[in-house]
Each structure stands twice: as structure tokens, then as C-alpha cells.
N, C-alpha and C positions, 0 to 999 in steps of 0.2 A: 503676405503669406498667411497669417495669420488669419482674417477672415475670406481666404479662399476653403483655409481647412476646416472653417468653422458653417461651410454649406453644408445644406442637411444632405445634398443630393450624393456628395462627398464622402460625405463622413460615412452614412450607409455604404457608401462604396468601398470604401478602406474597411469598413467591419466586415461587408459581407467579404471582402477578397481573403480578409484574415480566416475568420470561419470556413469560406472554404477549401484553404489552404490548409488548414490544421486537421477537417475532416479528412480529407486526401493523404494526407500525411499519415494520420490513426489508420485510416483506411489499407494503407499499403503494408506500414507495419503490422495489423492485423493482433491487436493483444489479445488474449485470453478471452477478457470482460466482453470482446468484443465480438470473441467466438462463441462466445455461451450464449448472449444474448440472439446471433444468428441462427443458434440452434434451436435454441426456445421457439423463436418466430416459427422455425419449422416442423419442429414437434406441434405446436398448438397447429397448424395447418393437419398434420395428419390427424388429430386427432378429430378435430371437426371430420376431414373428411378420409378416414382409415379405405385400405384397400378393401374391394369387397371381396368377400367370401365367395368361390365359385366351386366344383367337384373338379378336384385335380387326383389325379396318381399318387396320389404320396400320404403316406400314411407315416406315424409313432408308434412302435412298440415300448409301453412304458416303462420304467422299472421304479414303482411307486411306492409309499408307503405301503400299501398292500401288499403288495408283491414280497417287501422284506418283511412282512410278517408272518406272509405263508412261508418262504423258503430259508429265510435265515438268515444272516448277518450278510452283508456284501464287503468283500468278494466272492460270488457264487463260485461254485467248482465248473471248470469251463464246459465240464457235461453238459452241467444246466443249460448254459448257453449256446448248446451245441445242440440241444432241445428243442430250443429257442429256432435257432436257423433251420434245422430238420422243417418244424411244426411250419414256417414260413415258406420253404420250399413245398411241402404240402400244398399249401394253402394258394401255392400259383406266383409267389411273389415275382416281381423283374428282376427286380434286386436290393439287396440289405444294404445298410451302411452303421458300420459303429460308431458310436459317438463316445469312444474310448480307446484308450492305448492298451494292449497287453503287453508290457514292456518287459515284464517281468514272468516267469513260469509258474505256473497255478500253484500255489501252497498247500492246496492238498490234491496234488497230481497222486493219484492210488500209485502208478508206474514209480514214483519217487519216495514213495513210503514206503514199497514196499525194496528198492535199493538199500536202503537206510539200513532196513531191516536185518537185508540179506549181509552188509556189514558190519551189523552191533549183532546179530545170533549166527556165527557159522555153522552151530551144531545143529543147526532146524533138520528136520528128516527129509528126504529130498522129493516125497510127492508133497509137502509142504513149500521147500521151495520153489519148485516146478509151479505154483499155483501161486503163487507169488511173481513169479519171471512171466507168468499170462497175464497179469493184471494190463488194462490199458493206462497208455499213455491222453491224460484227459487233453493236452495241446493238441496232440496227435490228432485227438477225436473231433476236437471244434477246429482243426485244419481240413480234415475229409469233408466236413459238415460245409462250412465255407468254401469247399471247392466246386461243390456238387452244382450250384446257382453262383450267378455274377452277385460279386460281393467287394466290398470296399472297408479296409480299414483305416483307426485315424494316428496321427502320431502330432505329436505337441512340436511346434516353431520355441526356439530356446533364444535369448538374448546372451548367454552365458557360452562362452565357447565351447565346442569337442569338434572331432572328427566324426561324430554319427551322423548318417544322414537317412533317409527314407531309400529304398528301393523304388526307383523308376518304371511306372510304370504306364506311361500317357507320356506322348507325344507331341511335340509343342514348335507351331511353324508362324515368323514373324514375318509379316506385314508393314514397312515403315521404318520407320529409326529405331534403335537399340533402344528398349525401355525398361533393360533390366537394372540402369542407373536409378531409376524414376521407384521402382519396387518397393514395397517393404522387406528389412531382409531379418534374415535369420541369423546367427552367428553358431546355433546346433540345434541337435533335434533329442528329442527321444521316442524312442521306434517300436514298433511290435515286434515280439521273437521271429527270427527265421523261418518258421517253419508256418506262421501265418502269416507273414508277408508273401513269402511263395506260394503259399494257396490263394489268399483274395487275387480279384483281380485289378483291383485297384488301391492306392492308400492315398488318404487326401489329409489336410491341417485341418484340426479340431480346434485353434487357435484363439479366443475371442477375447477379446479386449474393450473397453468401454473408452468415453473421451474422459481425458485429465481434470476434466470440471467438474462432471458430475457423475459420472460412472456408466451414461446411457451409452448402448451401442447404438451407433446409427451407421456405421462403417463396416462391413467387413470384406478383410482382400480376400480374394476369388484365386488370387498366384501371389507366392512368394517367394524370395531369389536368395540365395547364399554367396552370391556374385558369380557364380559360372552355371546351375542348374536351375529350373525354374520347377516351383511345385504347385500343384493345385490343391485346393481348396476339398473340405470332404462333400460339399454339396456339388461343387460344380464334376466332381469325380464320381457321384452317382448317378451321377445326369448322365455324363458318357459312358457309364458301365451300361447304363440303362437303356440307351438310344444305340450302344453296339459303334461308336466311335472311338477310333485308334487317337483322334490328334485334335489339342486344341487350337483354332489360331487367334494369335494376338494381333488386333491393330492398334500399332502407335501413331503417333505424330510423325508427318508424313509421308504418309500411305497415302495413297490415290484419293483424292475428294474430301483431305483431310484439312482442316485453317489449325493454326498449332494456337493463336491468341496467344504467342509468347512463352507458350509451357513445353516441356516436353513431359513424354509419359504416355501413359497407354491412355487409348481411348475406346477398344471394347474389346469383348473375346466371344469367340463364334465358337459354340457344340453344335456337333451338328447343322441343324439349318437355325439353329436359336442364336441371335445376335444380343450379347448384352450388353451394354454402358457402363464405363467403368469410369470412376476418378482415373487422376493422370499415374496415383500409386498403384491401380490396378484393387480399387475397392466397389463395391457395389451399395450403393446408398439404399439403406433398407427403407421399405414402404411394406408398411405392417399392417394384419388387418387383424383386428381384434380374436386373441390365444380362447378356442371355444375348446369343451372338453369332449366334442366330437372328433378333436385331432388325432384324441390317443387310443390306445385298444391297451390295457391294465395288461402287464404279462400276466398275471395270476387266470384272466381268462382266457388266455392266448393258451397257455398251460391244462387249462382243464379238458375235463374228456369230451365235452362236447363243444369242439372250436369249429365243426364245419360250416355253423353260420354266421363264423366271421370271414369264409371267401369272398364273397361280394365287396370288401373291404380290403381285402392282400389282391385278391389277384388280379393279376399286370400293374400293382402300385410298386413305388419307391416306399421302400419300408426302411425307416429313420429307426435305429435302438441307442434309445440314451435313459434319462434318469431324471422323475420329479421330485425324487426323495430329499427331503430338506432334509438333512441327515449328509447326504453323498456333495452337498456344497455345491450343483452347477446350477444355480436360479442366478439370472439374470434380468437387468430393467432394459425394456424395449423404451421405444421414444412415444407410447400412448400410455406411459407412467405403470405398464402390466409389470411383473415380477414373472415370470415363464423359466423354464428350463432352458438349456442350452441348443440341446436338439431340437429344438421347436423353430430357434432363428435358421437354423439349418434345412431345415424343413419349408421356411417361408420363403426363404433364396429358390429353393426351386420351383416353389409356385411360382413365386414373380417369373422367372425364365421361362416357365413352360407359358404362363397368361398374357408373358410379355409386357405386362403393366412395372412399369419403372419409374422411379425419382430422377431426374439429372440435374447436376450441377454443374454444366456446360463450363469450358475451360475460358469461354469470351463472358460469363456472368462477372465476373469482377469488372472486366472494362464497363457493361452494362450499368452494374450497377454506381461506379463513379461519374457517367454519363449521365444518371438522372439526377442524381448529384448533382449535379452543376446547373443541368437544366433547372431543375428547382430554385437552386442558391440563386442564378440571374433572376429568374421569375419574379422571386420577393425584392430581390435588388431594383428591381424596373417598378413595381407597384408601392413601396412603402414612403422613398419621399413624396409621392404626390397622395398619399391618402390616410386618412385618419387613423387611428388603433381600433375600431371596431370592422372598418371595413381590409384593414388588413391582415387581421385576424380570421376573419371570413375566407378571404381568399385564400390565405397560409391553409386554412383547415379543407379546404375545395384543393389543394395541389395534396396533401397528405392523403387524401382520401384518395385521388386517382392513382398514386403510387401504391396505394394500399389492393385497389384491385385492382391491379395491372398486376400484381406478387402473386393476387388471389386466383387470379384467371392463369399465368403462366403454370403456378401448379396444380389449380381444379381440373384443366381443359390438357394441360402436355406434357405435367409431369414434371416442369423446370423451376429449379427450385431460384428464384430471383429476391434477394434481402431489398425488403422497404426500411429498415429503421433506421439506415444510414440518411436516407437523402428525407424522412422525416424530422430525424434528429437535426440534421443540421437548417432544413429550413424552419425548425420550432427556435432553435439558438439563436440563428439569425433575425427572427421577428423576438424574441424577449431583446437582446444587445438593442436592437435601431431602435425599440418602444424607450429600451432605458436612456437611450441617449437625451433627451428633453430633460430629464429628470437630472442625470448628466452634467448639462449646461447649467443647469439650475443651481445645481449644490457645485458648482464652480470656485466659488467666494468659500464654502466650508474647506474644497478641497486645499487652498491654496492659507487657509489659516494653520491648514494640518503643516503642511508642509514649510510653511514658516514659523511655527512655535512649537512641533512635536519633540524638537531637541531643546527645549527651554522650559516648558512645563508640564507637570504633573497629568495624566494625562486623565485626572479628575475635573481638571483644573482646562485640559484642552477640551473635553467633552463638552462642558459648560461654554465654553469660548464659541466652538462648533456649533452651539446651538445659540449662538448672539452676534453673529461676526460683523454686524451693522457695529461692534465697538470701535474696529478696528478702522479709524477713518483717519484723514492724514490731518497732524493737531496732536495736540494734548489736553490735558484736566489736571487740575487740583486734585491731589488725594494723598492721607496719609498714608504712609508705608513706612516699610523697617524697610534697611539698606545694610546688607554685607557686601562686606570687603575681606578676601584673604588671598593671602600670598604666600609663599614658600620662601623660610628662614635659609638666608646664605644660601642662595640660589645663583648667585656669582661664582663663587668655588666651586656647585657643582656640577655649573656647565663646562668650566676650565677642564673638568676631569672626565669630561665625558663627548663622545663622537655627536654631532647632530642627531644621528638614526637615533643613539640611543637616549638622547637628550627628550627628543619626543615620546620616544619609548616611554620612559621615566612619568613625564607628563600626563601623558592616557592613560595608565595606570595608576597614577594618581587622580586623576581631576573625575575617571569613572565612577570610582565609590563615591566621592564627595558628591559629586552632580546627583547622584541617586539621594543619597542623604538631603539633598536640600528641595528635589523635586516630590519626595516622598512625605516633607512639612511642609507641601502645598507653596513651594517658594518657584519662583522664574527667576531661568540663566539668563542673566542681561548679558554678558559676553566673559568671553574668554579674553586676560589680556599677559602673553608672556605666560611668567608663572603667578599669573591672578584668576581669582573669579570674581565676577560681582553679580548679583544678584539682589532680586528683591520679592516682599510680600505684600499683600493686595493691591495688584493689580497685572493682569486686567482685569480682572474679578477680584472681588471681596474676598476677604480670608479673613475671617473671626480667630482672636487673639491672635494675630501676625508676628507678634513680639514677642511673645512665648514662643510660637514654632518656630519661630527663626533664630533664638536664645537656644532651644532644643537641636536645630540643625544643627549650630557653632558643636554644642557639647560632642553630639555624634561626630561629628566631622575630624574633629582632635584626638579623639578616640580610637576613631577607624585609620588614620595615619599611623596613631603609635604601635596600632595592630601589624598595620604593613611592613613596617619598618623592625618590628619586634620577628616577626614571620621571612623576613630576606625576601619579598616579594618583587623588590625591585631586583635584586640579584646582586645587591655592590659586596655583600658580604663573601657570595659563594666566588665572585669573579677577583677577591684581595684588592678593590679597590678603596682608597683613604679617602672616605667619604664619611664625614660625621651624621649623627643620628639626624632622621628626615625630621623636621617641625615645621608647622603655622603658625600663622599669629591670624587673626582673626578680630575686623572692629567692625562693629552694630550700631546704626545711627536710626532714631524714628523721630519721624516728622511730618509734613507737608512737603509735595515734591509734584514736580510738574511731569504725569507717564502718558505717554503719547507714542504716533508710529511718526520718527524723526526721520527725515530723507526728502527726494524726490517723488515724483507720483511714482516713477516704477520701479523705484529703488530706495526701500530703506528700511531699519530698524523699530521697533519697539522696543523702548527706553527709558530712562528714568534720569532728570536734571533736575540739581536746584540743593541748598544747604543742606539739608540732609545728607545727603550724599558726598558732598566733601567732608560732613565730620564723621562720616562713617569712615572713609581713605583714611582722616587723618588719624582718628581713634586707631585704626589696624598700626599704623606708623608707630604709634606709642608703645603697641604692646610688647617690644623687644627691648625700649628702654624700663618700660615698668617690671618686667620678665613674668609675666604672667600671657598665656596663648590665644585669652578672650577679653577684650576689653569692649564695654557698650558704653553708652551716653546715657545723661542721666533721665531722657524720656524714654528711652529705650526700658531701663529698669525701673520705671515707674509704671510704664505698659505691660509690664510682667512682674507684678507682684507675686511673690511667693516661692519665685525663684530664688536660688543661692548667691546673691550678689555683697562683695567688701567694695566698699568705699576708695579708690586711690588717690579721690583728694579734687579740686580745683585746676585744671588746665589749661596752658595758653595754650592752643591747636595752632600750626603753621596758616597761615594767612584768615587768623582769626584777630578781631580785637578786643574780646573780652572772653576770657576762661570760663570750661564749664565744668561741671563735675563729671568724672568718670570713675565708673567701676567694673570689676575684674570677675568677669562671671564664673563663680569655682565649679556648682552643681545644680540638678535640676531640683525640684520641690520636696520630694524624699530627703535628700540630704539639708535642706533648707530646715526641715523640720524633726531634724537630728539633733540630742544635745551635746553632741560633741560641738554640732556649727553653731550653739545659744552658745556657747564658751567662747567657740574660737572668736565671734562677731563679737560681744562682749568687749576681749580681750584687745580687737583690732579698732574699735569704739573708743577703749579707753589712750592707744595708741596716737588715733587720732588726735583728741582731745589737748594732750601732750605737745602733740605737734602743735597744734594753735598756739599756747602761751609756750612754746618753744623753752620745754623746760628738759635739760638735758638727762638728768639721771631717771627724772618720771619715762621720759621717753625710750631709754633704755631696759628700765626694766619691764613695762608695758612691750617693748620688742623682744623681749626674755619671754616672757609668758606667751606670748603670740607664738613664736617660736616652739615651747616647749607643746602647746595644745593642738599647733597645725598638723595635719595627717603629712607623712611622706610628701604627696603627691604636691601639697603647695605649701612646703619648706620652700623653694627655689623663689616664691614670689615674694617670700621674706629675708632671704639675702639678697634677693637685688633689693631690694628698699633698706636694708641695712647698708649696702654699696651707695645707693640714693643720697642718705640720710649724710652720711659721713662724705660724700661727696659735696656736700652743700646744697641742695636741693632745700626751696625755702617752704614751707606747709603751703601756701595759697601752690606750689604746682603740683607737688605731688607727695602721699605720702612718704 
């Protein structure tokens, strides 16, 4: 099995199946990242090639910075704008459309000032108010104005619920399956006053929204549903004010000569004899052709006295009235990176409809484009085991390039908007994976050092390994190293006291800090055994002063236990279980030791055998008679000078035949060079001494003084050597 998975023809195969599977998979879910990028590809497409410019009907009345410099702050009094539609009807228009809500009643309606009036002064003299009660109503006025020619107002789609909704006033006949599920909806509206609802003769959504990525409009719905009414849009409602149609019709999915490609939703809406392409929501994919300032006519000279040679311009156009005033907030980013007004996208909707020139993104492009997909993914899957990195990179870049203008050609030549980056992206993936795979095989031997020594050494220590793994061969060497051993004090009791779950529980929260501690002084986990560790320093690699950081890990290690155990980390405190305080004992042996990978060929350890190592076991063994938690050998502190090391004397070690010296590692070099530790060593010097000619009252009081200069923390390793002493314990074992 093994070297059938190890064929290259294979293994490309299981890569490329993976990659195209995960493509497919991103592909259906469709993230975000994945949308933006789709839109990018197709924004840069319009922008290279934007719609062209042709003489359509449709003109901008603007209301510009100019404009509110000549007349005044906006909101104009609707006279004004009632000026406005007069001067347009003049001038021949077909018909208006607002690119505004009047939702609200003029605030300085004259008709309603002078109400006020007539309520705050009853004593006014009565041809005063008589002249007062004639004032006009300015609604009133830009309602007759608006009646007079086909006109269209706009009212805002709300996300926010009410009961408002637009007056009805277009016609709507379907074609196919019900696609007002498919719609974007509305949940309320807010609407023009009464009284110019009933005079336009149309009201359409002023609605616009950008996509969630980056704010560009590239979408706008044409109809939208409130779940039982359907409303149009204010472009496609000047369209049919303007062409003198009662009715729009929708084709959905299902309609006669319709492929559904799995979606349901609309697929166009016909004014007139104008058919247009819709997404399945019922939006129109805008194709923008570059915002010229030929589009708009300033109202300031729409206004002025001599407008009659702007008719060549109004008359028989669709006349858009909206607002460039950066001031009035409606600039919007089209997808050729422009910032334009609002009424401008509105405006561009019906050029497209009337020139017929459209974007689609046909409802089978997604199947398309997972189909070339795949086409691609086999393509490189068929060419790569049999041919080298240069020539498969050639090829890879010859199949990108033809999905590239096949994209190019679908929207340069019909308008259909087809995503290349998918079936690019995945067959670029797919040629980096199969190139990496040699490289792959190669760092095989690294990968597999990882994996057998990432949990045992320092991963300073594994880097260095990573980069030599010719050490690891099966055998051993000669080399010196320091050897710990530790174990957990009465650790019989308190497994008695404890469930297995929690017994191991107990264990990995212990043996994690300490493992950290000993892999962070450049030491390796020889193994876990029970409640032991053992470990060792240099090797497989050198480690300069190995007996210091490994005298260093012991200190931390004892350390970070009392921490734990001070802390309730184990939890026996919070749970009232009779568990005495956690301790180690800890013994350090340095020597010559034979470290090697011990086992079979395809199974086994890196290790460490030979004397050293049992007097490191056996050193740990002692340390609960000598009662002190670090005991090393006497090469061990001869290998680390400078550290805080007393003397415990000459030892018989169990299956040893001649006794060696052992001492009791108190602290690291700071405290070494402390004059409290010149006393206490001193003091524990003259002790010794004592001990040798075994003289009893020297040696008692020499144990006084020791006693009185020891800190806290190792009083205990001088009453067990007082228990020692009077025990009978003779000088050559221990003090």
C-alpha cells in the first residue's frame, strides 16, 4: 500500500481530487471573499470596456451646488419645483421623474403659514384675512404642475416594518412560476403626500444599495414585493409612463422556452416591447458607461430666462430630477470606481433598456463555471505526472490564459458575465501542491523527526535536529550527559484516593509545566514512566553547560509544583479530599552514557543507557531519605560550579559497590553567592568535619548553628539529618 501511494501518478491524483473538491465545495458555499473577488474581475472588465455613450432620451435636471447657491438652502418651497415641472413641460418633456420622496408637507407651504396665523391673531381685520385664506397651497401647486404631463414620483423600500405602502399604480402580469418568493422585499415604505401621489401618474423605488463588501452598486431590483404586491422601480416606471404602458410583465422560471438551471426567480420584465434580463431576484446588472457632464442640464439654467435653447435637450426626453449636491448626501460608487449622483444610476437603467445593451449573469453560469473547473483541474491532473516543472507550468499558464478569454469574449461579444478565477485559482493550487510534492518526499526523514521528537524536545533543539536528521540512525554513541529522574512523593496514597480519570487528570497537569520547564533548559523527554520522568541533556545535540540547565530545570520544577499545589490547581483542596501536600524528589547524574534510537527498524525510541543513569534513579531514590527534593552526584556538581550545592556525604547507591558523593542542590548562583549561603556552607563544612572523627557534642553543635543560619525553606533538610544522625547513620553514608 504504501508504495502504490507513493506513485507520482497517484498522488497528483488524490491532490488534484482534494483541490477539486474543496474548490467545489468554497464554490457552492460562495463566501464573501469569494464574492468580491468575482466582482472585482467584473468591474475591471467594464472598466476596460464601459458601455458606450450613444443620444438616448433621457436627460438630468440637476439640483447642484449651483443651484443651492442661487436659490437657497434645500428644501426648496415646492413652488420652486413646481417651476421646475412648468419650465419642463414647456420645454416638450415626455416625462419627469423624481428622484425624491415628498413624504412630508412643505414647511413653508404660504397656505399653512398663513393657518397658523389665522390661529395665533384672531383679531386680524378681515380683508387681511381674506388675503390670507387666498394664499396658495404650494403641495397643491406642484400637484396641478405634476398633473399637467406624465410624471412619476419616488418613495423609499424600508426594512423596518409599518403599514405604509405606495399607491398602485402600474400593472403587473406573470408569466411562469410565482417569483415573488425569489423578490427582494420590503417590510414598509415611506411615501409621497396624497395629494401628489394622486396627481403623478406613476410612483416607482428610489431604493439603492451597494454590495456588503465594498459599497459599489452593481445591482439594482427593477420590482420589489412586500409579499402580496409588487412595485417597480422609478426607472423602469418612467420608462412606462413614458412609452404610455398600463402593464409590466414578469418572466419567471418556467415560462415557455425557460431552463430554470436549478433556481427559481425571475428571469426578465418586458415594457412595452423592451425585454430586459433580470437576476433571479429580479435586479438588473448595471453596465455603466462613463458619468459625462453632458448628462445634466444645472437647474440654475433650467431656471433662468432664457431656457428655450435647452429644448433640443427636453423635448420627447425622460427627464430624471435629482441632486449632485455633496451637501444633500445621494453620491454613489458605480463599478468604473466614478462617485455620480443617484439619479444618474437611474438614468443609466434606462439607457441600457432603451439601447438594449445588458450584462447577464445567466442562472446556468455557476454550473459553467464549476465545469471548467474541473475541465481544467483533469487537464493539469493528466499533464503533470508525465512532465517536468517548466513544461507544466507552461501548460498551466496556456489553460489559464484560455479561460481568461473565453471570460473575455463572453462579456466583450454577449454581455455574459462568466468568473475565470475560480477554475484559474484552482488549477494554479493544483500545479504549486504536485510541484511541492518532490520536495515533499524529500523532507520525509525531517517530517518524521518532527513527529517523533516534537513532544520531547525543545523545539530549538527540534529545529537543529530538522536540520541533521542523518543523526538519527539506528545504534548509538558515547556522549556525556546529565540524566534526571523524578518522581512524585507518595504517589501510592494518592492514587488510593483518587478515580483513574482523575488520577491521570492529576498527572497532565502536573507532568505539563514540568515538561515545559525542562524542554525550555534545552533538555529531552526520554519517557514518561507512571508517575516519573526522565529525561536528559546533550543529546541528540550538544547543549553547552548541560549540568547547569538541568540543575536549573530541577530548581524550577520544585518550584512550579509548590506553586500548584499552593494555588489548588489540582482541585483536592476545593473537592475536601485528604490528600497531603504534592512533592518531588528529583536526582541528577552526569556522566558517559550510550544515546542512540533503541528498537526495531520500524519501531523504536531514542534513549539513553549506561551508569549514569541508574545513579541518577538511584540519587532520586535517596532524596526522601536524605529529605531534601534535589539530590545530584558529585560530577553532576562539579559540572556546575557556582551553583548552590551542600555536601550529603558518601553513598552506598542500591546496586552500586562503592559509594559516591552526593549533594543536595538548595539554589541557583545568586543564592550561591549570598552571604547568608558562605555561613550556612560554612557551618554545614564544619558539620561535616564533625561527622568524620564522629565526635558527638562538635557534631551537635555544628547541627545548632546549621540549624539556626538555614533560611525556612531548608530547616526540613536538617531535621531529617538530625532523624539521620541519631538514627545511626554512620559519616561515610550520609550526613
Amino acid at each position: 500500500m504504501r508504495r502504490v501511494l507513493q506513485s507520482k501518478p497517484i498522488q497528483v491524483a488524490l491532490i488534484g481530487a482534494s483541490v477539486l473538491f474543496g474548490a467545489l465545495a468554497l464554490r457552492a458555499n460562495d463566501p464573501d471573499i469569494l464574492q468580491l473577488a468575482r466582482n472585482l474581475t467584473f468591474d475591471s472588465y467594464q472598466r476596460l470596456k464601459p458601455r458606450e455613450p450613444t443620444a438616448l432620451p433621457v436627460r438630468i435636471i440637476d439640483i447642484d451646488d449651483d443651484g443651492i447657491r442661487h436659490y437657497g438652502q434645500w428644501p426648496w418651497p415646492r413652488t420652486k419645483l413646481a417651476e421646475i415641472v412648468d419650465r419642463l413641460a414647456d420645454l416638450g418633456a415626455a416625462a419627469i421623474a423624481f428622484d425624491m420622496v415628498f413624504s412630508e408637507p412643505d414647511r413653508s407651504n404660504p397656505s399653512e403659514i398663513a393657518r397658523r396665523m389665522l390661529q395665533d391673531q384672531p383679531d386680524l381685520e378681515p380683508g387681511i384675512r381674506d388675503r390670507l385664506r387666498s394664499l396658495p397651497d404650494s403641495d397643491e401647486v406642484l400637484a396641478r404642475s405634476a398633473a399637467q404631463l406624465p410624471s412619476v414620483v419616488g418613495f423609499f423600500a424600508t426594512a423596518s416594518v409599518n403599514s405604509v405602502r405606495p399607491r398602485q399604480t402600474a400593472g403587473f402580469a406573470f408569466a411562469g412560476n410565482d417569483a415573488k418568493p425569489a423578490l427582494l422585499r420590503m417590510n414598509g415604505a415611506i411615501v409621497p403626500l396624497p395629494i401628489l401621489q394622486n396627481a403623478a401618474s406613476g410612483i416607482g423605488s428610489v431604493s439603492l444599495s451597494g454590495d456588503r463588501q465594498d459599497d459599489v452598486i452593481r445591482r439594482v431590483p427593477l420590482v420589489i414585493t412586500d409579499g402580496d404586491a409588487v412595485y417597480p422601480a422609478l426607472s423602469i416606471e418612467a420608462l412606462r409612463i413614458a412609452t404610455g404602458t398600463s402593464t409590466f410583465v414578469l418572466k419567471s422560471v418556467g415560462a415557455s422556452g425557460e431552463i430554470s438551471g436549478g433556481k427559481a426567480g425571475m428571469v426578465s420584465i418586458k415594457i412595452a416591447d423592451l425585454v430586459v434580463p433580470t437576476t433571479a431576484a429580479g435586479e438588473i446588472q448595471m453596465y455603466y458607461r462613463r458619468d459625462q457632464p453632458s448628462d445634466y442640464i444645472s437647474v440654475s439654467r433650467l431656471l433662468s430666462g432664457n431656457a428655450q435653447d435647452l429644448a433640443p435637450l427636453v423635448q420627447g426626453h425622460i427627464v430624471l430630477i435629482g441632486t449632485s449636491a455633496v451637501g444633500l448626501s445621494d453620491l454613489r460608487l458605480n463599478a468604473l470606481g466614478q462617485t455620480v449622483p443617484g439619479v444618474s444610476l437611474h438614468a443609466q437603467i434606462i439607457e441600457q433598456i432603451l439601447s438594449q445593451d445588458f450584462l447577464r449573469r445567466p442562472d446556468w453560469a455557476d454550473g459553467a463555471e464549476m465545469t471548467m473547473t474541473t475541465i481544467v483541474t483533469l487537464l493539469v491532473m493528466a499533464i503533470m505526472p508525465f512532465s517536468n516543472a517548466l513544461f507544466s507550468a507552461a501548460f498551466g499558464a496556456v489553460c489559464a490564459a484560455i479561460v481568461a478569454a473565453v471570460s473575455w469574449m463572453a462579456f466583450a461579444r454577449y454581455g455574459i458575465l462568466i468568473e475565470p478565477l475560480l477554475a484559474m485559482l484552482t488549477g494554479g493550487v493544483l500545479y504549486i501542491l504536485a510541484i511541492t510534492l518532490v520536495f515533499a518526499i524529500a523532507e520525509r526523514e525531517r517530517r518524521f523527526v518532527r513527529n517523533a521528537f516534537q513532544h520531547y524536545l525543545a523545539p530549538s533543539l527540534l529545529k537543529k535536529l530538522e536540520a541533521s536528521p542523518e543523526q538519527l540512525i539506528l545504534g548509538g554513541e558515547m556522549r556525556n550527559v546529565t540524566v534526571l529522574f523524578m518522581d512524585v512523593r507518595g504517589f501510592t496514597g494518592i492514587s488510593e484516593k483518587l478515580s483513574p480519570n482523575d488520577l491521570v487528570s492529576f498527572l497532565n497537569q502536573l507532568f505539563s509545566p514540568l515538561t515545559d520547564i525542562i524542554q525550555k533548559q534545552e533538555g529531552a523527554i526520554d519517557k514518561y514512566i507512571g508517575d516519573s520522568i526522565m529525561a536528559f541533556w546533550n543529546a541528540p545535540l550538544e547543549v553547552e553547560d548541560h549540568a547547569r540547565k538541568a540543575c536549573r530545570a530541577a530548581l524550577q520544577a520544585v518550584e512550579a509544583v509548590e506553586r500548584l499545589d499552593h494555588d489548588d490547581v489540582f482541585g483536592f483542596r476545593q473537592r475536601s479530599l485528604d490528600i497531603p501536600k504534592i512533592r518531588i524528589g528529583i536526582g541528577l547524574g552526569t556522566g558517559d552514557a550510550c544515546v542512540g534510537n533503541m528498537g526495531s527498524a520500524d519501531r523504536f525510541n531514542y534513549s539513553v543507557v549506561g551508569d549514569t543513569v541508574n545513579i541518577a534513579a538511584r540519587t532520586q531514590s535517596e532524596a526522601k531519605a536524605i529529605g531534601w527534593p534535589i539530590l545530584v552526584s558529585e560530577t553532576t556538581a562539579s559540572a556546575a560550579p557556582g551553583m548552590a550545592f551542600l555536601s550529603v556525604g558518601d553513598i552506598m547507591l542500591k546496586g552500586k559497590s562503592q559509594s559516591i558523593g552526593i549533594y543536595a542542590l538548595v539554589g541557583e548562583e545568586n543564592y550561591a553567592r549570598s552571604p547568608e549561603f558562605a555561613q550556612l556552607k560554612e557551618n554545614h563544612e564544619q558539620l561535616a568535619a564533625a561527622l568524620a572523627i564522629n565526635r558527638r557534642g562538635e557534631i551537635n553543635d555544628a547541627l545548632e548553628r546549621c540549624m539556626a543560619h538555614a533560611p525556612d525553606r531548608l530547616k526540613p533538610l536538617y531535621h531529617c539529618l538530625r532523624r539521620n544522625i541519631l538514627g545511626g547513620y554512620s559519616a561515610n553514608q550520609s550526613l
